[in-house]
N, C-alpha and C positions, 0 to 999 in steps of 0.2 A: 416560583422558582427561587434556589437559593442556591449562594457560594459555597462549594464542596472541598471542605479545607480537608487537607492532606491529599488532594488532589490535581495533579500538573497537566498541564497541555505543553504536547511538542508539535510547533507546525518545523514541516522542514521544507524549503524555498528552493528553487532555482529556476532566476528568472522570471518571477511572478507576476501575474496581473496585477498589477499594484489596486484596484477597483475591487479585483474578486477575492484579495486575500486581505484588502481592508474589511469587508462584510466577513470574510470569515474569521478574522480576529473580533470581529465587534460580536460577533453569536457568541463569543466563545468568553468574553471576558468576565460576564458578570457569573459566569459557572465555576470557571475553575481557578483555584488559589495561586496558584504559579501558573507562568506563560510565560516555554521557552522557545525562542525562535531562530533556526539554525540557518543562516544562507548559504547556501551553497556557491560561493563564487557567482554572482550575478553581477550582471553590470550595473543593474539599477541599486545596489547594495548599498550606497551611503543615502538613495531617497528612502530605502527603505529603513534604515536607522534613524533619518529625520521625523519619518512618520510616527515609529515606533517610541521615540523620546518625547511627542506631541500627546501620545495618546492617553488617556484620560486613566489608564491603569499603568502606567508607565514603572511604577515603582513594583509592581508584581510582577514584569516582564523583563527576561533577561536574554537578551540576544547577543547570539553566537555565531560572529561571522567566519568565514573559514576562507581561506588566498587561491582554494582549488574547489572542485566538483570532488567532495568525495563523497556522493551517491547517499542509497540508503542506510543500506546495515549499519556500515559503518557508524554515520551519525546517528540515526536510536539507541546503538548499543551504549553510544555514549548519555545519551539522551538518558536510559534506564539508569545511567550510575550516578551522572549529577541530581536526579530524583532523589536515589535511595541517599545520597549522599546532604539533601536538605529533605531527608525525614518525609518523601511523598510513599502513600500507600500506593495511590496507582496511578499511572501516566495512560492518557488518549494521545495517542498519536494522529497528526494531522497534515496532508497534504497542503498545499497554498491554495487549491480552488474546492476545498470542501468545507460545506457549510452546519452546521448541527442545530437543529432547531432548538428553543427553548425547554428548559426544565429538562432535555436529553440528558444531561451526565447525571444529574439528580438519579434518573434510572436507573442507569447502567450500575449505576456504583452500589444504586439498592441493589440490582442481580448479582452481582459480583461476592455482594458480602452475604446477601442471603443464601445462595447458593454454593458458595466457595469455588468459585472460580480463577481460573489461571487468565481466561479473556473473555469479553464479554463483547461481541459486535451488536451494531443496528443494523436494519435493512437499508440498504442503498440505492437508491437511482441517480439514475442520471435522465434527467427532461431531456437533453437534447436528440433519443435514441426513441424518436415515435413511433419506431415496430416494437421495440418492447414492453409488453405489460407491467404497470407502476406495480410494486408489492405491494400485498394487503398489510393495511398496519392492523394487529390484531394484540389482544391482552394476553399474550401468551407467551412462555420461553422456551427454548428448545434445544437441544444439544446440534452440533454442528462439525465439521470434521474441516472445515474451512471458512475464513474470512479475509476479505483485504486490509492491510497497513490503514488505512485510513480509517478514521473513526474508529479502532480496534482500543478497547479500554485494558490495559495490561495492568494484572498484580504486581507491581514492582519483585517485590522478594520472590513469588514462586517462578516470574521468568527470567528473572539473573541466576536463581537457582539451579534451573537447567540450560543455564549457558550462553542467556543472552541474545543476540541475533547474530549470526554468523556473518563474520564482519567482511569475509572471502565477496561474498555474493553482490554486496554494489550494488543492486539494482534491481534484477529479476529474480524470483522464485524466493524473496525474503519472507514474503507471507507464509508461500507453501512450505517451505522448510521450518518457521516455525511453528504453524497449526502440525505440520508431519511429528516436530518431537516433543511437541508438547503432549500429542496423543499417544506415542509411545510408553512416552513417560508419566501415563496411567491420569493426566491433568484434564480439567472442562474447559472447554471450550463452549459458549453459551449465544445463540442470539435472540436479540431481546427485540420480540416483532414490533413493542407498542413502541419504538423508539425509531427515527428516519434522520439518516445521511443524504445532506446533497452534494453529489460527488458526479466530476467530471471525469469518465474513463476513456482517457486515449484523447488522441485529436483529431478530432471526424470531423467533415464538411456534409452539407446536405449533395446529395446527388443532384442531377439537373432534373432528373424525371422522377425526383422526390414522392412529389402526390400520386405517380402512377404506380411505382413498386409497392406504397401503402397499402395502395388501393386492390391491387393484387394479390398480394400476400394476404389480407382480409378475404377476400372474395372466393379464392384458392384455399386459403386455408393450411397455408404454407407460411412458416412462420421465416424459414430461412430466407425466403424470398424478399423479406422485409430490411436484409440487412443492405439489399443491394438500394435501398434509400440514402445512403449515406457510403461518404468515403472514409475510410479511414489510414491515416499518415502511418508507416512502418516505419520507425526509425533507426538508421543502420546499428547507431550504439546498442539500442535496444536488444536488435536480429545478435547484433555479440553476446550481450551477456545470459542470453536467455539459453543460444547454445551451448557457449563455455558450461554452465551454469548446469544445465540436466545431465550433459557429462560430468560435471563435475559431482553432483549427487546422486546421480546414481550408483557408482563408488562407495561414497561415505555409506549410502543406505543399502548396500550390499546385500542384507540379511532382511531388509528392511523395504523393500521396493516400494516406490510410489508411482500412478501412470504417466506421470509428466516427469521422472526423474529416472529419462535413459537416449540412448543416443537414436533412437524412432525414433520418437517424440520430437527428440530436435532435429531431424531431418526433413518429419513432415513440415512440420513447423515452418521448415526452413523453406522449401519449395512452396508452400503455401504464402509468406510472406514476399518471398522474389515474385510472386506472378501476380500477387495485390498490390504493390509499392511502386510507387512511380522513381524511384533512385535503383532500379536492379540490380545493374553494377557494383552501385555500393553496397546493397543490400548483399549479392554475392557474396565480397570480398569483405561484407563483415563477417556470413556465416561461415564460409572456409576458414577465416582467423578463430572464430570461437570456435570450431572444432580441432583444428589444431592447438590451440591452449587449454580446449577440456581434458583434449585426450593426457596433453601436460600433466594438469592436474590432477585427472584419474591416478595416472603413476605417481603422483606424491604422495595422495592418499593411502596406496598399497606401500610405500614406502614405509610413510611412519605408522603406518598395522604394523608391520615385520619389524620395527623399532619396537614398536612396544610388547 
């Protein structure tokens, strides 16, 4: 394994397991040249700055705390400029509870440049989801039409190039929208199998009847039945911006449709996450808010079309 200079990591925090995003800074330090780390208004923010001044790469690590939650986009998009702006070729974007095994970025960054890509993802799991099948790690690359924020190895210049990440979004649908215009926009998108993410998606609990739904779902041969092993948390902010959010792109991509960027979508979505979540009320009356602020946004979009 070796240090991959001209290359930065951005973990972005809020709220972190101080335990799980010490390991995952520690995977990540002797890889990459730069390590910038952005909190999002946490409370634990000053042990997190203690930590981060202690740390044994302290001098290649530059943390960026910020007085509010402002989400994702936003902060990558900045994250991408202070890169290009200290000369990094490509930035891995990192959650606070994902981990990257060794000599990982070593890879990625080989695909990236052997291939000319715009992004390079690795396969992901998550251990805690035991009805789903681990990916096969295999010696092979592959074109790809989507990956998640996390672990996602970005070409600094070809994606400020086309615009960066839309900094509108906050939160939901930042991946999709930019794996959406980066394919547009004729760019690879690359995943590289021999390469593994370990990545926490979502906050699930185990069911009570855990062993039984496994066991079922194996036996049956029903995969979906597997999911009813675990519960998983809907969080109202979430059920907001995921609505606001498909309304709101589905607009901009007009000419351009993707399936998860329309106002279906966010209704099934919608009904589907009320009758999962144990908050419904608030689950409601965050998706009645994000529909009323997509449709918002819808109409600004058509606004400034007709401006320009």
């Amino acid at each position: 394994m070796s240090m991959q200079n001209g290359v930065a990591a951005g973990f972005i925090c809020h709220e972190p397991d101080l335990a799980r995003f010490q390991a995952a800074l520690g995977a990540m330090i002797d890889q990459a040249e730069r390590i910038y780390v952005a909190d999002n208004a946490s409370a634990c923010q000053k042990d997190l700055s203690d930590f981060l001044a202690k740390s044994s790469a302290a001098g290649r690590i530059v943390f960026l705390p910020s007085e509010s939650n402002r989400g994702v986009s936003e902060v990558l998009d900045d994250l991408l400029k202070r890169a290009e702006q200290d000369h990094m070729t490509w930035l891995i974007s990192m959650d606070q509870d994902s981990i990257l095994e060794d000599g990982a970025l070593e890879k990625l960054v080989e695909t990236g440049e052997k291939y000319q890509a715009a992004v390079v993802s690795p396969l992901v799991r998550d251990i805690r989801r035991k009805n789903e099948t681990a990916p096969k790690r295999e010696d092979r690359i592959t074109e790809t039409e989507f990956c998640i924020t996390s672990g996602c190895l970005m070409n600094v210049k070809e994606v400020l190039a086309c615009g960066g990440m839309d900094r509108f979004l906050f939160i939901d649908f930042v991946d999709t929208e930019l794996c959406h215009r980066l394919h547009l926009a004729g760019k690879r998108i690359l995943l590289d199998h021999r390469v593994m993410l370990d990545h926490e998606l979502g906050t699930i609990t185990p069911a009570r009847l855990e062993k039984f739904w496994l066991f079922l779902a194996q036996k049956l041969r029903l995969r979906a039945l597997g999911k009813l092993s675990y519960h998983r948390e809907v969080v109202p902010l979430r059920m907001y911006y995921a609505t606001r959010n498909a309304l709101y792109l589905e607009e901009k991509y007009r000419d351009h449709p993707h399936p998860f960027f329309s106002e279906k979508w966010a209704v099934q979505n919608g009904i589907s996450s009320i009758l999962r979540g144990r908050q419904k009320i608030r689950i409601w009356k965050a998706f009645r808010r994000g529909l009323k602020d997509g449709k918002k946004a819808k109409a600004e979009v058509r606004e400034k079309r007709r401006e320009e």
